[in-house]
C-alpha positions in Angstrom: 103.5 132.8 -21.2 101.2 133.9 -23.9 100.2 137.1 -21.6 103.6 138.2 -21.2 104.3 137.8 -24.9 101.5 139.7 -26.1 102.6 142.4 -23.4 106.1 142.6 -24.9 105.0 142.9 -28.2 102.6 145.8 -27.3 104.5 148.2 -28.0 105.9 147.3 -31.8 101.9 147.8 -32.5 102.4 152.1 -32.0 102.8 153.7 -35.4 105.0 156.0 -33.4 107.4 153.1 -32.6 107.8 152.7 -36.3 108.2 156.3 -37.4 110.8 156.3 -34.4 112.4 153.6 -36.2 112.3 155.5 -39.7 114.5 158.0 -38.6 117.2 156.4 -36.8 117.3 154.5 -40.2 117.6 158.0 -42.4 121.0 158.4 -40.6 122.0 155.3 -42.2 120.4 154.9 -45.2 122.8 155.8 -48.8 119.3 156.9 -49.9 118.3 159.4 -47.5 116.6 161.5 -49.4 113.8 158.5 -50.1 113.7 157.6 -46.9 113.2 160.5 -45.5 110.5 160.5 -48.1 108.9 157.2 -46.5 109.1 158.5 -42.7 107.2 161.6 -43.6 104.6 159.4 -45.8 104.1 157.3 -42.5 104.1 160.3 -40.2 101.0 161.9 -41.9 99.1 159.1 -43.0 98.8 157.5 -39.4 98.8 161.3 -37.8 95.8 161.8 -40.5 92.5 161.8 -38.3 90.2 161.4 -41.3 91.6 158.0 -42.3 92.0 156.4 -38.8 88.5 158.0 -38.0 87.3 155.8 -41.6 89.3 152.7 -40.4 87.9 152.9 -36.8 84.3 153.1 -38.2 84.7 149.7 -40.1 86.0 148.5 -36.2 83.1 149.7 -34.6 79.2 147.8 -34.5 76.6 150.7 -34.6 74.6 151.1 -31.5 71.5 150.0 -31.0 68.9 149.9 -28.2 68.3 146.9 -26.1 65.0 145.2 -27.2 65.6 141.7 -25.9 65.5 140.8 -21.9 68.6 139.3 -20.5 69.2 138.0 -16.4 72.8 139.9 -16.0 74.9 142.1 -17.1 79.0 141.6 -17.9 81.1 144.5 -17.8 84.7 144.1 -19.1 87.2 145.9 -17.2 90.4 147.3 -18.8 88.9 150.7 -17.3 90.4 151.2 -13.5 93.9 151.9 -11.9 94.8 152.5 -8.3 97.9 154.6 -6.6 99.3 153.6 -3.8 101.0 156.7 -3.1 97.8 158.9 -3.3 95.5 156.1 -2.2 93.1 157.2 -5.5 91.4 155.3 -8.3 91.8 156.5 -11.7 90.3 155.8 -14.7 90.6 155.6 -18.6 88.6 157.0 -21.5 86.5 153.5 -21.2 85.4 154.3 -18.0 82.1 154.4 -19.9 82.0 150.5 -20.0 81.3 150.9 -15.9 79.3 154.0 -16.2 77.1 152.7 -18.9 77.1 149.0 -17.1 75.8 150.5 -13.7 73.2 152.7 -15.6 71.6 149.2 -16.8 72.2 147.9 -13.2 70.1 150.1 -11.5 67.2 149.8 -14.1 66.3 146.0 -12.4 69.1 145.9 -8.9 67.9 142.7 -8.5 70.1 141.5 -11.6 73.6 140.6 -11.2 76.3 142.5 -12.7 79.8 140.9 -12.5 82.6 143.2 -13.9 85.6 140.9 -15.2 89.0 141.7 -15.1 92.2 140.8 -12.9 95.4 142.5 -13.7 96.7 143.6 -17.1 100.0 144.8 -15.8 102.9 142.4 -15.7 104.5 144.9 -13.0 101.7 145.2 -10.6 99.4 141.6 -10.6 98.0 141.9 -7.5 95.8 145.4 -8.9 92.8 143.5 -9.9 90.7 145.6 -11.7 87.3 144.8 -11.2 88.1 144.4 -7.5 89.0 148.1 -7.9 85.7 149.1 -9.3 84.0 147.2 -7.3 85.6 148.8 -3.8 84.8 152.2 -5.9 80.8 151.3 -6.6 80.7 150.4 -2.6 82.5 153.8 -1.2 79.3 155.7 -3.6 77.3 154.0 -1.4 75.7 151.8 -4.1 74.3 148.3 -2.8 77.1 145.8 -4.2 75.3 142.8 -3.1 74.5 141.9 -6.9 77.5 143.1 -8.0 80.7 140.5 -8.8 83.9 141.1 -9.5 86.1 138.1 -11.4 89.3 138.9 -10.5 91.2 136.5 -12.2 91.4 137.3 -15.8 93.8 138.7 -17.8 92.7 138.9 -20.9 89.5 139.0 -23.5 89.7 135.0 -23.7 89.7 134.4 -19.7 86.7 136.8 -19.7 84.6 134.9 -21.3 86.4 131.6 -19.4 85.8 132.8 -15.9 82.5 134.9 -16.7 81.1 131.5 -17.7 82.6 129.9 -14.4 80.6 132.9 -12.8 77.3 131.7 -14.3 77.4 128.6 -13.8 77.5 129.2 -10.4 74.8 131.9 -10.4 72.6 129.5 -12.0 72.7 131.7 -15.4 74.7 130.0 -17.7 72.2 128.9 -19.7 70.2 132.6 -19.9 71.2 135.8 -22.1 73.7 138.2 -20.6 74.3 141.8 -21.9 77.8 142.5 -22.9 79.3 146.3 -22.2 82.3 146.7 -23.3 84.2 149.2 -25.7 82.8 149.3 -29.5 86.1 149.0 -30.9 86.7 145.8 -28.8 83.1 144.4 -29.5 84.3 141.8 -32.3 86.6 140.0 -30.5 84.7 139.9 -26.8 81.5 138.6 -28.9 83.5 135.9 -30.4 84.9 134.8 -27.3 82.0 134.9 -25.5 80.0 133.0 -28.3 83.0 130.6 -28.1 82.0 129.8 -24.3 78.6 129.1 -25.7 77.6 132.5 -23.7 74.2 134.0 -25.4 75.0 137.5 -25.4 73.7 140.8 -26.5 76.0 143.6 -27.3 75.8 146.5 -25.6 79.0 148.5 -27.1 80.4 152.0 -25.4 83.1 153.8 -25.6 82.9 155.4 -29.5 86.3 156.2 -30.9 85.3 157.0 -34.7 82.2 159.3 -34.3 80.5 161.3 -37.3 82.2 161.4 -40.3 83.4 164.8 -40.7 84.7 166.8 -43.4 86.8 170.4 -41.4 89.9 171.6 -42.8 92.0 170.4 -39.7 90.5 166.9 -39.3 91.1 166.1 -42.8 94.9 167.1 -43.4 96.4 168.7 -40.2 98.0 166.0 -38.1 97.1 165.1 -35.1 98.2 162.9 -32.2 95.3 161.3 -31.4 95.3 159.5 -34.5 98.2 157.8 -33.9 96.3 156.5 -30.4 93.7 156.0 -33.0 95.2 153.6 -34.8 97.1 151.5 -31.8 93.8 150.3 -30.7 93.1 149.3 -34.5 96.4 147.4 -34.9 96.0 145.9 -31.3 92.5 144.8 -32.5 93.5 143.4 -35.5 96.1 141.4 -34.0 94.4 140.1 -31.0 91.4 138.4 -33.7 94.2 137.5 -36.0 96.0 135.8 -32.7 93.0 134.7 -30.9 91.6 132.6 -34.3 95.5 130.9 -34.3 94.7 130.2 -30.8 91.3 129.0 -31.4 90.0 131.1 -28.5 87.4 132.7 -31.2 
C-alpha cells in the first residue's frame, strides 16, 4: 500500500504541477493581478538553474576515492527499462550507477556484485530492473557468474532488506560492501543500509549540481532542467522525511 501511495503522490512533488495549478487559479482569483504575480515568482525561481544547482549541492556527498577494501559491490537500480514492442533496453541518466558499478567489478571478478531493484512501475511489475541489467551485462558477453540480481524490491528500504537477505546467503553479511548509487540519493540509501546493520562505503555517481558557475544564462535565464532539478530534490526530501516516520532510516 505504501508503494502505491508514494506513486500517486509522485506527481504533486513537480514544481510544474504547481505552476500548472497557479494558473487555472488566476482565472478565478478577484486578485488576479497578484496572483498572476505569485505564478510568475514560482515559475522563475524553480526554472532558475543557479539556485536548484545551490540546493542540489547541499543534496549531494562530495566524491571521494575508495581507500578502504570491501568483499562486494551493491548497485541500486532505478536505471533500466525494456520495450516490448522494439525488444530494446533503455536507460536513464543514472545509468552511471551500472556503468560505474561494473567498472569496480572487473577491477577483482572474483567479487560479487548484486544489482537490486524489482519493479518501480505500478503498470508493468513483472519489468524487474536488475533482472534487465543483468540479461544486458550477459548479451556484452561479460561473465555474470558473480553477478546477482534482487528482483524483488521496490523501493530504497527493500534494498537494503533484500540486499541483506542476499548476504546473508553469500556469507557477506557481516563484511563491507561498496554502495553505487546516485549522489543525490546517497543520504537516504546510506541510512537504510546502516539501518540493516550493512557496513557500507559510499561510492556516489550520477552528479546533478556540478561546478558552481556564474554565466549570464545559468544565473537568470530559465531553464527546464531546473524544474527536473528540483523534482529529484523535493522527492528526496520527502522520502527521508517519510522513511524517518516510517522508521526505515
Amino acid at each position: 500500500m505504501f508503494f502505491i501511495i508514494s506513486k500517486l503522490f509522485t506527481f504533486m512533488l513537480s514544481p510544474i504541477t504547481w505552476v500548472f495549478l497557479l494558473l487555472i487559479s488566476c482565472i478565478f482569483a478577484k486578485n488576479k493581478k497578484r496572483r498572476i504575480i505569485i505564478t510568475l515568482s514560482a515559475f522563475y525561481f524553480f526554472s532558475n538553474s543557479f539556485i536548484s544547482t545551490e540546493v542540489m549541492n547541499c543534496l549531494e556527498p562530495k566524491h571521494q576515492t575508495i581507500t578502504e577494501d570491501y568483499k562486494a559491490i551493491v548497485v541500486l537500480a532505478g536505471f533500466v527499462s525494456y520495450d516490448q514492442n522494439t525488444e530494446l533496453t533503455g536507460f536513464a541518466e543514472s545509468i552511471d550507477r551500472l556503468l560505474h558499478g561494473l567498472k569496480e567489478h572487473q577491477k577483482n571478478t572474483n567479487q560479487y556484485m548484486i544489482i537490486s531493484g524489482g519493479s518501480g512501475s505500478l503498470s508493468m511489475p513483472e519489468m524487474k530492473e536488475s533482472t534487465i541489467a543483468r540479461n544486458f551485462i550477459k548479451d556484452l558477453n561479460i561473465n555474470t557468474d558473480k553477478i546477482i540480481n534482487e528482483p524483488f524490491s521496490k523501493n530504497t528500504f527493500q534494498n537494503a532488506l533484500y540486499t541483506k537477505a542476499v548476504l546473508k546467503q553469500l556469507g557477506l553479511e557481516n563484511e563491507k560492501i561498496l554502495l553505487v548509487t546516485s549522489a543525490y540519493h546517497m543520504s537516504r540509501a546510506k541510512a537504510c543500509f546502516d539501518k540493516q546493520g550493512i557496513n557500507s562505503i559510499i561510492y556516489p555517481v550520477d552528479y546533478k549540481a556540478g561546478p558552481r558557475k556564474y554565466n549570464f544564462d545559468h544565473l537568470l535565464l530559465p531553464s527546464l532542467s531546473a524544474f527536473q532539478d528540483w523534482y529529484i530534490i523535493l522527492h528526496e526530501w520527502v522520502g527521508l522525511f517519510t522513511y524517518r516516520l516510517k522508521s526505515y532510516i
